[in-house]
N, C-alpha and C positions, 0 to 999 in steps of 0.2 A: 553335521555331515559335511567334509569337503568333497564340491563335485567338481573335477577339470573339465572342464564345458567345450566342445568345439565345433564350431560352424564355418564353411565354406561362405556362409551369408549371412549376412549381419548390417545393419545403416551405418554408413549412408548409402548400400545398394538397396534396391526398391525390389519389391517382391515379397510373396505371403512367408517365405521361409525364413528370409532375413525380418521380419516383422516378430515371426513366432518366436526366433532364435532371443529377439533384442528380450520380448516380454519374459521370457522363462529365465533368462538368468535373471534381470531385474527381481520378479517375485520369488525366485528363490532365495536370494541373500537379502529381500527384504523378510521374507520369513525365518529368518536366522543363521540361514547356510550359508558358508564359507565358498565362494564359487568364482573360480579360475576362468578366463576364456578366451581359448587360442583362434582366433579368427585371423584373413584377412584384410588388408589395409586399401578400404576403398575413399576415404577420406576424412572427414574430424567427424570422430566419436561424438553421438546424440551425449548431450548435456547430464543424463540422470545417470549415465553407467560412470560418469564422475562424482554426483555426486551422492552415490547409493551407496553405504555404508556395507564389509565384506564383499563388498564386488569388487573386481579386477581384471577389466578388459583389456586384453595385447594384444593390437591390429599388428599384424606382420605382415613386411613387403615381401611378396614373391611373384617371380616375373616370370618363370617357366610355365610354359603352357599343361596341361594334363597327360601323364603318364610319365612326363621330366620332373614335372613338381612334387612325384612321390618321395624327391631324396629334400628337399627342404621341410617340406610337410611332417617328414620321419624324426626331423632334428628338432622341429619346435616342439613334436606330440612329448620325443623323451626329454627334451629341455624341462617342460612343464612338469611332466611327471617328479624328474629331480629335485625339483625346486619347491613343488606344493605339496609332493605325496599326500595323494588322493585316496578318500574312501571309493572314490568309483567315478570310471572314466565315463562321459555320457557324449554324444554326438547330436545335434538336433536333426543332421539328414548325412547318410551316409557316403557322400560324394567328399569327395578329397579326403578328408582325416581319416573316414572310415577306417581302409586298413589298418594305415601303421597305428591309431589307438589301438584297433583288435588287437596286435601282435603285440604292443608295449604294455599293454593290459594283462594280456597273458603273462610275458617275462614278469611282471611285479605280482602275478596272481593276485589280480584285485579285479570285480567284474566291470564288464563295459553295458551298455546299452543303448539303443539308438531310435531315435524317434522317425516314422516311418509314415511318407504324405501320400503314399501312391503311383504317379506317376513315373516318379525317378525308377522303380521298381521294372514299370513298364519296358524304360529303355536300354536297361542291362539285357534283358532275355532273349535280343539275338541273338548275341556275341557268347557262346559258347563257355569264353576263357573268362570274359566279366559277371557273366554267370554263375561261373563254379567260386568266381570270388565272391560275389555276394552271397554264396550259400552259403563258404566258409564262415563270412560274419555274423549271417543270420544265426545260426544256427551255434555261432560259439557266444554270444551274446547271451549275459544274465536274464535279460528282459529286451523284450520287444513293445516298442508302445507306438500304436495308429493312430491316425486320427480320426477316423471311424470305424465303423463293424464292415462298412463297405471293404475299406482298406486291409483287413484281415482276413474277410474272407481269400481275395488277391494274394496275398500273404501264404495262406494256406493251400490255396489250390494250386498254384507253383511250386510253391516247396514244402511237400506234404510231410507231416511230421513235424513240425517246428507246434511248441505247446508255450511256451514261457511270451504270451504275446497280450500288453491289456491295450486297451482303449481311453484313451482322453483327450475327446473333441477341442478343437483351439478354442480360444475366450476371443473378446470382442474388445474392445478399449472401450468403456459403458460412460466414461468421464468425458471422454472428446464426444460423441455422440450425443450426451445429455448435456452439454453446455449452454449455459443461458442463452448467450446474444443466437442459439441460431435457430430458432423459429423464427425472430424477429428480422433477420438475413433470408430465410425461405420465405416469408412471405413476400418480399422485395423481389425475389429471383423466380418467386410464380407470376406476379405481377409482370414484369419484365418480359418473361415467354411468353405468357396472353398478349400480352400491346404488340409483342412483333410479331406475331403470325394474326394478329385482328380477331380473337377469339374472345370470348364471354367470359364472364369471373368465374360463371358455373361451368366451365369444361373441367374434363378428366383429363390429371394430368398421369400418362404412363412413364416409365423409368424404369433404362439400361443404365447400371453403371459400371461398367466392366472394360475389357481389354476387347476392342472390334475385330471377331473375329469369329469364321462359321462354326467353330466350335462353342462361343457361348448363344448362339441360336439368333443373330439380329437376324440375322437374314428371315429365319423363318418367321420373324415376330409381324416384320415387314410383309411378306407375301401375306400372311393372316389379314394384318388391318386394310392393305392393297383388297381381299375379299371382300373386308366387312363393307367397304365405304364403296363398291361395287353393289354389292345388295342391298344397301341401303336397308340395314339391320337397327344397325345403331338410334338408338333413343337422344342418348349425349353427344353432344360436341365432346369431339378427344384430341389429344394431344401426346405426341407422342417423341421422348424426350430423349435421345443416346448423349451418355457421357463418357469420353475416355478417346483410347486409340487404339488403334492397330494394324497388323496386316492388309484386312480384306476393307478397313472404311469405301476406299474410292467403290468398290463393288456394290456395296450401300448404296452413298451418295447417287451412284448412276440407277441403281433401281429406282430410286425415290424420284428423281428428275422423269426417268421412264413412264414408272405408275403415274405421276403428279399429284405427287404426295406431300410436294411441298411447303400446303398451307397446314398441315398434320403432321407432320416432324422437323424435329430442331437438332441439329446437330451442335453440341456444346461444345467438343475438345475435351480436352485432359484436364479435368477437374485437381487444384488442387488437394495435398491429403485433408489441409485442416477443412478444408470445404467442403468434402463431401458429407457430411449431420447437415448445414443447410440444405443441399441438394438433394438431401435422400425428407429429407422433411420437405421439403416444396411439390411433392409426389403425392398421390393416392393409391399410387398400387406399381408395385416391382413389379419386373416381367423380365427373365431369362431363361425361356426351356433350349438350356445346356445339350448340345448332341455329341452320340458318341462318335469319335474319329478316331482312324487307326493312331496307335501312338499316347492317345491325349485320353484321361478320363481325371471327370468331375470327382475329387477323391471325398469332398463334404461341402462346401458353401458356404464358407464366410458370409461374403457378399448378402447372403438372403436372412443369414440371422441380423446383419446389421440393419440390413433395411426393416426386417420385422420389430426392433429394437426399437426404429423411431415408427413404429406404428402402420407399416405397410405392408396389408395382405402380399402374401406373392404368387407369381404364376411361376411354373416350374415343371420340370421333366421327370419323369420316375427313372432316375439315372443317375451311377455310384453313388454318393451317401449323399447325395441332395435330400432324397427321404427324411433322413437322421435330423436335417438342419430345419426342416420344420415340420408343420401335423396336416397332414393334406387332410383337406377339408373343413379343420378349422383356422388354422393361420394361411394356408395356399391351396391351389388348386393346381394337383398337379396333373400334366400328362403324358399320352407317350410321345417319346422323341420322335421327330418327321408327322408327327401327325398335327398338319395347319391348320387340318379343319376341325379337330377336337382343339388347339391352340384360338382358331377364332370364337368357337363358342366358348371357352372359360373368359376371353378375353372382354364378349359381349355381357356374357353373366355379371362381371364385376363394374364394369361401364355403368350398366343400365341399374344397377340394384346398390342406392347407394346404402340402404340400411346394412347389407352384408360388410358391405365393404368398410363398416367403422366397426361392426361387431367382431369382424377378422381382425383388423387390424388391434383393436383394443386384446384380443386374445394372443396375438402374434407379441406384443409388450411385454405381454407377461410372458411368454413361452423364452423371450431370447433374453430374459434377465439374468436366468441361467447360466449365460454362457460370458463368464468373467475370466480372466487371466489371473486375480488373487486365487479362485476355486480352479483354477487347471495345475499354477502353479503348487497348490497343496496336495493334488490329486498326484502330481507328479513325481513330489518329495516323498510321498507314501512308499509311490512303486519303487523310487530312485533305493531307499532307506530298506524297504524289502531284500530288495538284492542284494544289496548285502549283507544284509542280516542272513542271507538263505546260504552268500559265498562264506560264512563263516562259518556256517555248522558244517557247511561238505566240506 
C-alpha cells in the first residue's frame, strides 16, 4: 500500500500529534508500506525517518500564517500526489492539509482519511463557516479513525450520521520506558527529592508530569493534600512531586508557599523527553484528575498508560476517554472532576495501603503493555488498506 501521509506536526515540534504523526509513518513503512510525508519544516528531521527503509519525509518551508497558507499547502498536497500516486491519502489531524487533501483526493478519486484527537474538533464548532468545512471532510472521508470511543462519540453527536469512523488508541514508545539504565537513574532521583525536602526513605512519593495547568487538575491535587495534612489523615509521610510547565505554575507555587506546603512538594521543571522512564519510575503512584474546561477536553491519556507501564497505580478523573486509558479500580482510582474531597480520600487510600499500591501497580504493567505503536501501526494499515479496498468495489 502507498500512503501520502500529511501532518501539520511532526519533530522536531513537541507535542502528542507531532509524536503520533512521527510513530505511524515510521511503523507503517516499517511494516512494509511505502509511505510519503508532506509535513512542515520545523527543523532537522529525528534521525530514523532517515534511516527507516520506504519512508520519505519532505519537511516543507511555509511562512504564511493560516487561511494564506491554504494556497502553498494546496501545491505540496498535488505535488505529492503527482509524484507518488497514492493508494490513499491519509492526514494524521485535520488542520492545515485537511482540505486540499480532501479535494485532491476527490479529483484523483482515491480515498482520504483522517485521524481524529478531539480537541481540534472542539475548536471548529464556533465558527459556523469552519464548521460546515469540517463537515464536508468528515463526512467525504473513507474512514474516520479516533483515538478513543470517547472521541467518537464527540464525533457523532456533532455530526450525526457520519458511520465509517473506527477507534485506535495511540501506543506508548515501550523501548524508552523499559530501558535498563533507568531504574538505576530513579532510584538516584528519589534519593535526591528525599535529602532535599528532609524526608525518610519510606515516604510516598506522588507524581504530576504533565503541562501546569488547571486543566490537568494540579491545582485540585494541591487543595486535596493542603486537606489531608490539615486533618492530619495521613499515616505516610508523602511527597508530592509536579514535573513539567506551564500556564498556571506561579498560581501553584504561590498556593504551596500559602498552604506551607513546602516541606511536601517539589517542583522539578520541565523534565527532559529521555527522562521522563526515570522520573515516572522514581514515583509510587501518578496523580492527574484532568478537569473539564470550556474549549479543552482529555480526548484519552497517554500520560497515564505510561506511567501505568512503569508500574504506577493512578489516580484520575472519570472524564473524556481517560476511562479507556486505564481500569478504575484495578490499575487507578478514578473520580469525579471538582470533587477534592473524594480526590483526598483515593489519594489517602493509596498513601496508606502500600499492599494495594504494588498489586495496582503490577496490574497497571500488564494492562499498558498493550498499548504499543508496532500494534497501533498494524491496527492502522488494516483500516488504511480497508478503504481502499471498500473505494474499489464503489
Amino acid at each position: 500500500m502507498r500512503v501520502l501521509f500529511f501532518s501539520t506536526d511532526f519533530p522536531p515540534k513537541l507535542g502528542g500529534v507531532a509524536a503520533l504523526s512521527l510513530e505511524q509513518c515510521v511503523n507503517l513503512a516499517r511494516a512494509g508500506h511505502k509511505v510519503r510525508v508532506e509535513t512542515l519544516e520545523f527543523g532537522a528531521l529525528p534521525e530514523v525517518c532517515k534511516t527507516t527503509p520506504r519512508l520519505d519525509v519532505r519537511a516543507n518551508r511555509v511562512e504564511q500564517k493560516p487561511v494564506k497558507r491554504l494556497i502553498p499547502l494546496s501545491k505540496i498536497v498535488w505535488h505529492g500526489a503527482r509524484e507518488f500516486s497514492p493508494d490513499v491519502f491519509y492526514a494524521s489531524t485535520h488542520r492545515g492539509f485537511g482540505l486540499p487533501m480532501a479535494l485532491c483526493a476527490w479529483q484523483h478519486a482515491k480515498p482520504y482519511a483522517i485521524y481524529v484527537h478531539g480537541s481540534e474538533i472542539l475548536t471548529e464548532l464556533p465558527s459556523p463557516a469552519r464548521r460546515m468545512i469540517l463537515r464536508r471532510m468528515l463526512f467525504g472521508a473513507g474512514v474516520l479513525i479516533t483515538n478513543s470511543e470517547n472521541t467518537k462519540r464527540l464525533l457523532t453527536t456533532h455530526f450525526p450520521g457520519l458511520r465509517r469512523i473506527e477507534v485506535i488508541h495511540p501506543g506508548i514508545d515501550q523501548t524508552r520506558l523499559a530501558q535498563p539504565g533507568a531504574p538505576l537513574r530513579a532510584a538516584k532521583l528519589r534519593e535526591q527529592w528525599l535529602r532535599e525536602k528532609q524526608l525518610p526513605e519510606n515516604t510516598v512519593v506522588l507524581l504530576s508530569l504533565c503541562r501546569l495547568s488547571r486543566q490537568k487538575g494540579i491545582g485540585n491535587v494541591l487543595q486535596a493534600l493542603s486537606d489531608i495534612r490539615v486533618s492530619s489523615e495521613s499515616v505516610n509521610e508523602w511527597l508530592y512531586v509536579i514535573a513539567g510547565s506551564g500556564p498556571d505554575e506561579k498560581e501553584f507555587r504561590d498556593f504551596v508557599v500559602q498552604k506551607r506546603l513546602e516541606k511536601q512538594v517539589l517542583f522539578l521543571g520541565q523534565v527532559p523527553y529521555g527522562e521522563t522512564a526515570a522520573t515516572l519510575h522514581a514515583a509510587d503512584i501518578y496523580v492527574q484528575p484532568s478537569q473539564p474546561l470550556p474549549g479543552w477536553l482529555e480526548s484519552f491519556g497517554i500520560s497515564f498508560v505510561e506511567a501505568e507501564f512503569c508500574g504506577l497505580p493512578c489516580i484520575a478523573t472519570r472524564f473524556g476517554g481517560i476511562p479507556e486509558a486505564v481500569r478504575d479500580g484495578e490499575t487507578a482510582i478514578l473520580v469525579e472532576p471538582g470533587d477534592d474531597k473524594q480526590l483526598a480520600r483515593a489519594i489517602l487510600e493509596l498513601v496508606n495501603n502500600r499492599e494495594r499500591r504494588i498489586a495496582m501497580g503490577h496490574a497497571a504493567k500488564m494492562f499498558a503493555a498493550r498499548f504499543s505503536w508496532e500494534a497501533h501501526a498494524q491496527r492502522l494499515a488494516e483500516v488504511l488498506e480497508a478503504c481502499c479496498h471498500s473505494s474499489l468495489r464503489s
